[in-house]
ZAVEXZA-621419 format. One record per residue: x negated, y, z negated of N, C-alpha, C, O in turn; residue in three letters. Coordinates in steps of 0.1 Angstrom, whole numbers. Atoms other than C-alpha are relative to their C-alpha. Layout:
<pts>
    nu    nv    nw   cau   cav   caw    cu    cv    cw    ou    ov    ow   r
     X     Y     Z     X     Y     Z     X     Y     Z     X     Y     Z Ala
...
</pts>
This chain:
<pts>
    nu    nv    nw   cau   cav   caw    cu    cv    cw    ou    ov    ow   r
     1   -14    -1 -1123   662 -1166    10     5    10    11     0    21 Unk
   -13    -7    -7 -1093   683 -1152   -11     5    15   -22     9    17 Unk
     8   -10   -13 -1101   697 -1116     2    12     1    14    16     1 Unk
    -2   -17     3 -1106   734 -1119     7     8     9    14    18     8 Unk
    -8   -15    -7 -1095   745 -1086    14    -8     2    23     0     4 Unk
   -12     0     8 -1064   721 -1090     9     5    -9    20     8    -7 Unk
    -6   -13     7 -1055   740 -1118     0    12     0     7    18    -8 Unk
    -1   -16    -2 -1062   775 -1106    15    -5    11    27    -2     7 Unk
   -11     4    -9 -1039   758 -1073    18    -2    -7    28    -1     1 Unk
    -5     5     8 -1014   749 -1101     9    16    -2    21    15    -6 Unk
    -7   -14     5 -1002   789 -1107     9     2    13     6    -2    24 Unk
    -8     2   -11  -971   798 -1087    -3    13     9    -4    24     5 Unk
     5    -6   -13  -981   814 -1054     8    14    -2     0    24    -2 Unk
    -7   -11    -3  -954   841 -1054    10    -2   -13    18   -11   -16 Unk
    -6    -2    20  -943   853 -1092     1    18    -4    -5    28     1 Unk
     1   -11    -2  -933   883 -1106   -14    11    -8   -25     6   -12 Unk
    13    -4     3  -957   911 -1118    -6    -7   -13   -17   -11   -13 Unk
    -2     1    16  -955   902 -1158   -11   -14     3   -23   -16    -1 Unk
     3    16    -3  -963   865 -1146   -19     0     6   -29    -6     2 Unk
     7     1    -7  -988   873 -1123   -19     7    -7   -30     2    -9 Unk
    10    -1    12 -1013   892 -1142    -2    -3   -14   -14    -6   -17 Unk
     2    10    14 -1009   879 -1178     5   -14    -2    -1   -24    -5 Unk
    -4    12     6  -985   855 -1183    -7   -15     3   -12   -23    -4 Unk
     5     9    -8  -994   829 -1158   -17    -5    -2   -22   -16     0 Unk
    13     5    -5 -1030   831 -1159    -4    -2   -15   -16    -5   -16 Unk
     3     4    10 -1029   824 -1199     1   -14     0    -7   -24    -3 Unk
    -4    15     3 -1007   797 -1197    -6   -10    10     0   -21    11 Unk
    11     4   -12 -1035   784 -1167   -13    -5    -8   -19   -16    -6 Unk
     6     2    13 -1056   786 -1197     7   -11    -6    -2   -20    -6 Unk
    -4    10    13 -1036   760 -1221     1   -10     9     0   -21     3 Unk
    -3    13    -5 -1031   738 -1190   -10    -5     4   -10   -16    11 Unk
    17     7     2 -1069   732 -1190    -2   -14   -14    -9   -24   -16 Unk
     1     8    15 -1062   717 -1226     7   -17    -1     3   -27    -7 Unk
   -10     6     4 -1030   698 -1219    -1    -8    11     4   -19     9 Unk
    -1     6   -15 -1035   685 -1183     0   -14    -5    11   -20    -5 Unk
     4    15     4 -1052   651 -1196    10    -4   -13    10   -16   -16 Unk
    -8     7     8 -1028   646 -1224    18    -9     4    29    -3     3 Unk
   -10     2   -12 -1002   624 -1204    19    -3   -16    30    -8   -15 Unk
   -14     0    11  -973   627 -1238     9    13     2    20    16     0 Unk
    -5   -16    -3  -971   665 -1227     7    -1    10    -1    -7    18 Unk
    -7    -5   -13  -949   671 -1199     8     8     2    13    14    -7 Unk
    -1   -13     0  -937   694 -1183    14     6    -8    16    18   -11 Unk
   -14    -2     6  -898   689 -1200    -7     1   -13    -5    11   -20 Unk
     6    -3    16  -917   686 -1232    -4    13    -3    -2    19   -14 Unk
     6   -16    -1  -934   720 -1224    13     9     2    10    20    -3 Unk
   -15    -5    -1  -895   734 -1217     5     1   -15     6    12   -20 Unk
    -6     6     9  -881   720 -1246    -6     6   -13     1     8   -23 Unk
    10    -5    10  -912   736 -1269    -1    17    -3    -3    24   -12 Unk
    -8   -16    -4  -903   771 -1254    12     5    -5    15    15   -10 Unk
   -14    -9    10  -870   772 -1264    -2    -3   -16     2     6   -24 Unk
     8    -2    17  -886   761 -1301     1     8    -4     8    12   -13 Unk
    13    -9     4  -909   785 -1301    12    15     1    10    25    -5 Unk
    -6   -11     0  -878   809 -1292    10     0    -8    14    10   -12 Unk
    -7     1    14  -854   796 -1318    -3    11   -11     2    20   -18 Unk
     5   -10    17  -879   807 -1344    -2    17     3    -2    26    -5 Unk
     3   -16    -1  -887   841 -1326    15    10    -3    14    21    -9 Unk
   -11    -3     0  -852   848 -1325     7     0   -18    15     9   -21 Unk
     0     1    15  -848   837 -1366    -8    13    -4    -2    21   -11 Unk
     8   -11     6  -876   863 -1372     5    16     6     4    27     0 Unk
    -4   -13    -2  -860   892 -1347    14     4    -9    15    15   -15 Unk
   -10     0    10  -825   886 -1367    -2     5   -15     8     8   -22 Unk
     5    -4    14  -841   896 -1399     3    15     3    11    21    -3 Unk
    -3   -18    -1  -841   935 -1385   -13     8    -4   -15    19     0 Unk
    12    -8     2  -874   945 -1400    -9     4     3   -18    -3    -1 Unk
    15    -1    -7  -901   961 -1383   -11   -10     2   -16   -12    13 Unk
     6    11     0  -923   932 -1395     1    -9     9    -8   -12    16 Unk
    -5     8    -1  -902   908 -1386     3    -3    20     4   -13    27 Unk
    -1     0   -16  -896   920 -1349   -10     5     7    -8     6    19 Unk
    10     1    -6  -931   928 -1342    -2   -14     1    -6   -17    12 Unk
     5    14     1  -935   889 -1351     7    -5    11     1   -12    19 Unk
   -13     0   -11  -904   885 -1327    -6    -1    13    -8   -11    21 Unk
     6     0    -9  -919   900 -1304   -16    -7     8   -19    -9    20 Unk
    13     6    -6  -953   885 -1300     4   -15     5     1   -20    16 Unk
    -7    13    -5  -935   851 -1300    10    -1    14    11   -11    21 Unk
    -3    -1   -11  -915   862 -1274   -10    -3    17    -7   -10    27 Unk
    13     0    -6  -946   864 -1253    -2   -13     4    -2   -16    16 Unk
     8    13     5  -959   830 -1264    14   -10    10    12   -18    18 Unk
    -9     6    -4  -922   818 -1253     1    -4    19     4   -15    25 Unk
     4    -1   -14  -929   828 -1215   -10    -2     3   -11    -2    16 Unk
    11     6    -2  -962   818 -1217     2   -11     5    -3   -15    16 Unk
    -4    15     2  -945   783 -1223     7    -4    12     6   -15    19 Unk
   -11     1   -15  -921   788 -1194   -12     3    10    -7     0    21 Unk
     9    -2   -16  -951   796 -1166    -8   -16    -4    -9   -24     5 Unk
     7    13     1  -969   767 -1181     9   -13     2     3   -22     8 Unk
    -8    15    -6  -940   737 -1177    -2     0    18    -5   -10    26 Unk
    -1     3   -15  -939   744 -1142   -15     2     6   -15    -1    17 Unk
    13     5    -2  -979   745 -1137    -3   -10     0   -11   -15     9 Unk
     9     6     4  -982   717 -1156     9   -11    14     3   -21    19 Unk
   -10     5    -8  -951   703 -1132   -10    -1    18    -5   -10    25 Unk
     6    -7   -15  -973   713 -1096   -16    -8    -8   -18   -20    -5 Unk
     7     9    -1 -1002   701 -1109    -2   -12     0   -10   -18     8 Unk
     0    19     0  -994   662 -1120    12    -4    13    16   -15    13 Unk
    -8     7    -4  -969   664 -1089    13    -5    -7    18   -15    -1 Unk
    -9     3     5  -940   660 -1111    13     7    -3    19     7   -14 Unk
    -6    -8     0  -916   682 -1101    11   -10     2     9   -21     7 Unk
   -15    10    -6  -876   668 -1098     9    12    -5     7    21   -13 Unk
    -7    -1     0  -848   677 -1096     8    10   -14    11    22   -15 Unk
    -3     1    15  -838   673 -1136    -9    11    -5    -4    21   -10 Unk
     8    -9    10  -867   693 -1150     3    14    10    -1    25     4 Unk
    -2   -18    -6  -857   727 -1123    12     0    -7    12     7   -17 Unk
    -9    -1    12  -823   721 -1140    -2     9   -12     1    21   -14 Unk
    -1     1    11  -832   716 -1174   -10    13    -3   -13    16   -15 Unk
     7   -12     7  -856   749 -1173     7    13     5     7    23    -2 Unk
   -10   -11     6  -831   772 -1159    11     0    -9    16    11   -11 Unk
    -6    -2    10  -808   759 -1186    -4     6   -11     3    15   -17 Unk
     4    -1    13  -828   763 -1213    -4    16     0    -2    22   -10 Unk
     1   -13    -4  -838   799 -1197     6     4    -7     2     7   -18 Unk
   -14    -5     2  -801   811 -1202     2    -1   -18     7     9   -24 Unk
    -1     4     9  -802   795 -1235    -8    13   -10    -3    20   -18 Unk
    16    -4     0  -833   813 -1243     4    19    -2    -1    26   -11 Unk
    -5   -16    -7  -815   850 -1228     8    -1   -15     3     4   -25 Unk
    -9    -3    14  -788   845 -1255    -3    -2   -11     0     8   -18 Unk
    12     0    14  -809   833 -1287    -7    16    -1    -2    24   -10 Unk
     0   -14     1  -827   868 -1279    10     7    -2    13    10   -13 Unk
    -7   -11     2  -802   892 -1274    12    -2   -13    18     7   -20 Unk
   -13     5    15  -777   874 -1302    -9     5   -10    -8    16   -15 Unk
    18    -6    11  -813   877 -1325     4    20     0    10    27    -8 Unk
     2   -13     1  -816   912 -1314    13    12    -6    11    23   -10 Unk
   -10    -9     6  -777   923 -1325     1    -2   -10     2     7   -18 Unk
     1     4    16  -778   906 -1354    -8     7   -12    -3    10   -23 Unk
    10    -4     8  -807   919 -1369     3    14     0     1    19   -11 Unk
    -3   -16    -3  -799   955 -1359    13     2   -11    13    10   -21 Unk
    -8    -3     7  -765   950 -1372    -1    -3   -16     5     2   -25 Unk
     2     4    16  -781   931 -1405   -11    15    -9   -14    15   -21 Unk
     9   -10     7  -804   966 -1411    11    13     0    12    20    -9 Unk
    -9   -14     0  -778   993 -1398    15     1    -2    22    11    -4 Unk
   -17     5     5  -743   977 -1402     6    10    11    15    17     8 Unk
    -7    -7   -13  -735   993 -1366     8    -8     7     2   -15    16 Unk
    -9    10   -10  -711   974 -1349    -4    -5    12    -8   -16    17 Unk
    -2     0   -16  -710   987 -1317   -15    -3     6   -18     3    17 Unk
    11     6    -3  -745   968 -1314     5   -10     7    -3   -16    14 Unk
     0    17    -1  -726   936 -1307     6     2    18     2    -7    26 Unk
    -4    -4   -12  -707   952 -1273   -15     2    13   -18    -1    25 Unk
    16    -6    -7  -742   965 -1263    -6   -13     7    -7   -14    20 Unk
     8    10     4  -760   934 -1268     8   -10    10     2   -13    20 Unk
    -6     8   -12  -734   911 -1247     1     4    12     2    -5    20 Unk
    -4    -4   -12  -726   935 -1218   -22    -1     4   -25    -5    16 Unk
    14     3    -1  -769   933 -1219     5    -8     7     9    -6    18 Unk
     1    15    -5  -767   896 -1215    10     0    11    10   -10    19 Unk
   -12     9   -18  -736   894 -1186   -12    10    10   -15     8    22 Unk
    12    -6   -15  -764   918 -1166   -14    -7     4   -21    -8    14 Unk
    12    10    -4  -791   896 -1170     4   -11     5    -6   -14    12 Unk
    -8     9    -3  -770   866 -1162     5     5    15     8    -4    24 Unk
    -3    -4   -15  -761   887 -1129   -10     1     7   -12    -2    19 Unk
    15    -2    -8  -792   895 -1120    -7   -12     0   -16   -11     8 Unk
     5    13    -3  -804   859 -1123     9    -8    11     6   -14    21 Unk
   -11     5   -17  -774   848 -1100    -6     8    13    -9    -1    21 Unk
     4    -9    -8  -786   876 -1074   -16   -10     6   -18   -16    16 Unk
    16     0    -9  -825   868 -1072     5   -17    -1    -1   -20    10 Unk
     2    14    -5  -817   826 -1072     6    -3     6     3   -11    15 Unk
   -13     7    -9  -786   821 -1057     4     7    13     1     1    23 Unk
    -4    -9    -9  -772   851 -1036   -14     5    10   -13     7    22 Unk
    13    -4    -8  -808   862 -1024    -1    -6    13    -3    -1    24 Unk
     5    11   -10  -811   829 -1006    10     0    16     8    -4    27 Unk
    -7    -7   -14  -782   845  -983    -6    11     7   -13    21     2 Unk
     8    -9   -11  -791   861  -949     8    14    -3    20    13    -6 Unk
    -8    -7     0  -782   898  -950     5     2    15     1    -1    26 Unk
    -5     1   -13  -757   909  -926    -7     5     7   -17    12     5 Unk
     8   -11   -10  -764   920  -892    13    10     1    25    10     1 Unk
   -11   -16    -4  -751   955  -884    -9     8     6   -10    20     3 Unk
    13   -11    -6  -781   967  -860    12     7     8    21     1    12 Unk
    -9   -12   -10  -761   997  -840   -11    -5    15   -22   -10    17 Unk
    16     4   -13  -772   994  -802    -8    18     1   -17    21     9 Unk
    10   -12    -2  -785  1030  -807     2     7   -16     6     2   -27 Unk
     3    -3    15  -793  1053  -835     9    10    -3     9    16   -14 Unk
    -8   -12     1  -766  1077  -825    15    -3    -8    23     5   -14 Unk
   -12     2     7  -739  1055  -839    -3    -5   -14     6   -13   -18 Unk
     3     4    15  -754  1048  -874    13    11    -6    14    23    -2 Unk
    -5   -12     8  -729  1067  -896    -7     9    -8   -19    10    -5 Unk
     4   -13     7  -736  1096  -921    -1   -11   -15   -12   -12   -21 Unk
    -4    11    10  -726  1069  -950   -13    -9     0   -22   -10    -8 Unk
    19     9     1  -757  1044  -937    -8     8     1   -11     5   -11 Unk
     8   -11     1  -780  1070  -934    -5     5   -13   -16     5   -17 Unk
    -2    -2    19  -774  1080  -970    -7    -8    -6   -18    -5   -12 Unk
    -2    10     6  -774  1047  -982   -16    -7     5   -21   -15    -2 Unk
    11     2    -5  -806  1040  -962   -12     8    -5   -24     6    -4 Unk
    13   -11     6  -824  1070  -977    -4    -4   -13   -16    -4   -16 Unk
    -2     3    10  -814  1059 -1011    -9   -10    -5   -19    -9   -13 Unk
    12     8    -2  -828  1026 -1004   -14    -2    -2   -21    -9   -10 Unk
    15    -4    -2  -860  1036  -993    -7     4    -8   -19     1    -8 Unk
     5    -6     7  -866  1056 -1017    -3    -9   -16   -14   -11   -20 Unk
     0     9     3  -856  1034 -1042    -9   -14    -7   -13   -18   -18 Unk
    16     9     1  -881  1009 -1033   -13     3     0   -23    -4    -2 Unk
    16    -2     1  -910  1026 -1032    -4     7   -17   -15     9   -22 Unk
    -2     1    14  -900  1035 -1069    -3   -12    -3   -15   -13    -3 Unk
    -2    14    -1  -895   998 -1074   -19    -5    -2   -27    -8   -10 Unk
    18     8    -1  -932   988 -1060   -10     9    -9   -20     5   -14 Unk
    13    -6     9  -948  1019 -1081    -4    -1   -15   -13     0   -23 Unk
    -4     5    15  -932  1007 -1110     1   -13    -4    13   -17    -6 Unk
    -7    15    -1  -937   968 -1114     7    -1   -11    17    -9    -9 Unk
    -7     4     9  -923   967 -1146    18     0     0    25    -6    -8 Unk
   -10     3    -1  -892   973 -1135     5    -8    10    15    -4    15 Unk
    -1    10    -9  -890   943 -1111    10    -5    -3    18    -8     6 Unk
   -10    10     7  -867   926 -1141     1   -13     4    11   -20     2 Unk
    10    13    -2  -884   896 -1130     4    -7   -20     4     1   -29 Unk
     2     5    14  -879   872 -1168   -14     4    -4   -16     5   -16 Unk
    15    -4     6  -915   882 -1172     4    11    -6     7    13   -18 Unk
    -7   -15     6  -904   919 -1171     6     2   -10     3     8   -20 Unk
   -14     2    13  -873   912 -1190    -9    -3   -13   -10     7   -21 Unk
     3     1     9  -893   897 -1217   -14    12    -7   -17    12   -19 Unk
    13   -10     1  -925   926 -1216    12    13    -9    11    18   -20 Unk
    -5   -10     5  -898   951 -1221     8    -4   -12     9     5   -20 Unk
    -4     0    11  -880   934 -1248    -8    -4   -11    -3    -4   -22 Unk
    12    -2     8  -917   927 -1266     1    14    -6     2    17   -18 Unk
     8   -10     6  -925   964 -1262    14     8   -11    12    14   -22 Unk
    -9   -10     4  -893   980 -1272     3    -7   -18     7    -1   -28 Unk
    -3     6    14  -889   953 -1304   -12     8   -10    -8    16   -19 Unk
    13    -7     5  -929   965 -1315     5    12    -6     2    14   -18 Unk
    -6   -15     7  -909  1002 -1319    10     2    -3    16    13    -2 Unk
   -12     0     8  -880   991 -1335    12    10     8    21    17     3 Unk
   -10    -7   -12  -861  1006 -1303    13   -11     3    20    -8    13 Unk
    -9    11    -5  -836   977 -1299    15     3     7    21    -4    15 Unk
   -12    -3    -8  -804   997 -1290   -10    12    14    -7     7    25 Unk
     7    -3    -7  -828  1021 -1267    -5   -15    11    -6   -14    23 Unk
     4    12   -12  -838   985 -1249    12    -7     5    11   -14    14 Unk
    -7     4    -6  -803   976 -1245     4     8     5    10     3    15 Unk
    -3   -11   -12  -794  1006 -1227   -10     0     8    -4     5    18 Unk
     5     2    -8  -824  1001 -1204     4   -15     4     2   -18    16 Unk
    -2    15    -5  -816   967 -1199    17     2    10    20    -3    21 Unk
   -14     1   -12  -776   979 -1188    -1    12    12     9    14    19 Unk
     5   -11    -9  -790  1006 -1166    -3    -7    10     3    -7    21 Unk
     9    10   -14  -814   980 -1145    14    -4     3    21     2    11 Unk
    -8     7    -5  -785   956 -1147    13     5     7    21    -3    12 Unk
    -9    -7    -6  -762   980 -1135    -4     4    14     5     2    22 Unk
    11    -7    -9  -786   995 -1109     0   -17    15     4   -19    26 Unk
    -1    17   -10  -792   956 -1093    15    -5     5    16   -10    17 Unk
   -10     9    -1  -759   942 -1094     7     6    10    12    -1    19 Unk
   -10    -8   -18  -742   972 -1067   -16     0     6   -14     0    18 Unk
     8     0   -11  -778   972 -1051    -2   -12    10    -2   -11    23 Unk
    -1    12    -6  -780   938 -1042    10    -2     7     9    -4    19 Unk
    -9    -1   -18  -748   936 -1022     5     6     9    10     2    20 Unk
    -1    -8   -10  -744   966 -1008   -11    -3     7   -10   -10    17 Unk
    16     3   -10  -779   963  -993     0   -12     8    -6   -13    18 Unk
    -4    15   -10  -768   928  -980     7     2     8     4    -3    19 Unk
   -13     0    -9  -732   942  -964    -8     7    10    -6     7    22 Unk
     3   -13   -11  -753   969  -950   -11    -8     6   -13    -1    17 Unk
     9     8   -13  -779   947  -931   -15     0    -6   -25    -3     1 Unk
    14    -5     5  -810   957  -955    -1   -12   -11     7   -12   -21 Unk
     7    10     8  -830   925  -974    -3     7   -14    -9    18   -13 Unk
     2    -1    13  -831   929 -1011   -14    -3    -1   -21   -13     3 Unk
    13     8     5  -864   933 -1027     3   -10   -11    14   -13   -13 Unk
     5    11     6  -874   907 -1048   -10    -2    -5   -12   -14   -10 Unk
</pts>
């Protein structure tokens, strides 16, 4: 018998919202099923995700409402798969090296199968070109914004404390208001965290309404929005949310 509060222990402590209320605590659920089957692992569970996103990505390429509701639910099922390898990873102790690799590879892999799926299919129902421009400047923002929160984040921001408040400029002040404000948008709105959970919630809902050039303009907006937020907010001495 699996131990129960090992497996509740098993969900990752700090995840984003998407993760944290649904995704995670489904796939918390399947790793009640899979714990004791020692063939499953957690690369196996990687490896079954990008599958599962192959075919989602075959069915959003098709272009038909049908077809990208189905898209979309599988999408879902796909990030399910991804909170579950690394549960099942934390619970048996079997975390390395290789498998943090091999699941932000297959992530990236994962990013492009969708959004390729999603021009395709668009371009296979509306014969719009300028879908395919959309659809990749998409993907180099999501690809930035994954560089940002894993890589760049893990840098200190600068210091630039003033010794008083008289010499702050007019420029940080601004830029500090902005900020602030900003974030407290940010926290009222989890969905826009763009956490991969996120990323995938909003490319579910917007597939469901056959919105797909509408979700890549929300998608180059965030990624436009993060990519000067994140290092100005570092030069200027202010910690990136996250």
């Amino acid at each position: 018998m699996p131990d129960k509060q090992k497996i509740k222990d098993a969900i990752k402590k700090k995840d984003g919202w998407w993760a944290s209320i649904f995704s995670g605590s489904i796939a918390n659920i399947f790793l009640c099923f899979v714990v004791d089957i020692k063939w499953i692992t957690p690369n196996w569970v990687t490896t079954f995700s990008l599958f599962i996103c192959v075919i989602a990505a075959a069915f959003i390429s098709v272009g038909a409402p049908i077809f990208l509701v189905i898209g979309a639910v599988l999408v879902q099922l796909v990030f399910i798969l991804d909170c579950l390898d690394g549960q099942l990873a934390r619970y048996r102790g079997q975390s390395t090296n290789f498998g943090a690799w091999y699941d932000r590879v297959t992530d990236r892999a994962k990013d492009f199968l969708i959004y390729f799926s999603i021009a395709s299919g668009h371009y296979r129902v509306y014969e719009d070109w300028k879908i395919w421009p959309l659809a990749m400047t998409s993907l180099f923002f999501v690809y930035l914004f994954d560089y940002y929160v894993n890589q760049d984040i893990k840098l200190e921001a600068a210091d630039r404390k003033e010794k008083s408040e008289g010499k702050k400029t007019i420029l940080l002040k601004v830029l500090n208001s902005i900020f602030t404000g900003g974030e407290k948008v940010y926290k009222s709105l989890p969905i826009l965290q763009f956490h991969i959970g996120e990323q995938y919630l909003l490319i579910s809902i917007f597939l469901c309404f056959n919105q797909t050039r509408l979700l890549l303009y929300l998608i180059m907006f965030l990624g436009s929005f993060y990519s000067i937020y994140w290092p100005v907010s570092k030069y200027y001495g202010r910690k990136p949310i996250s």
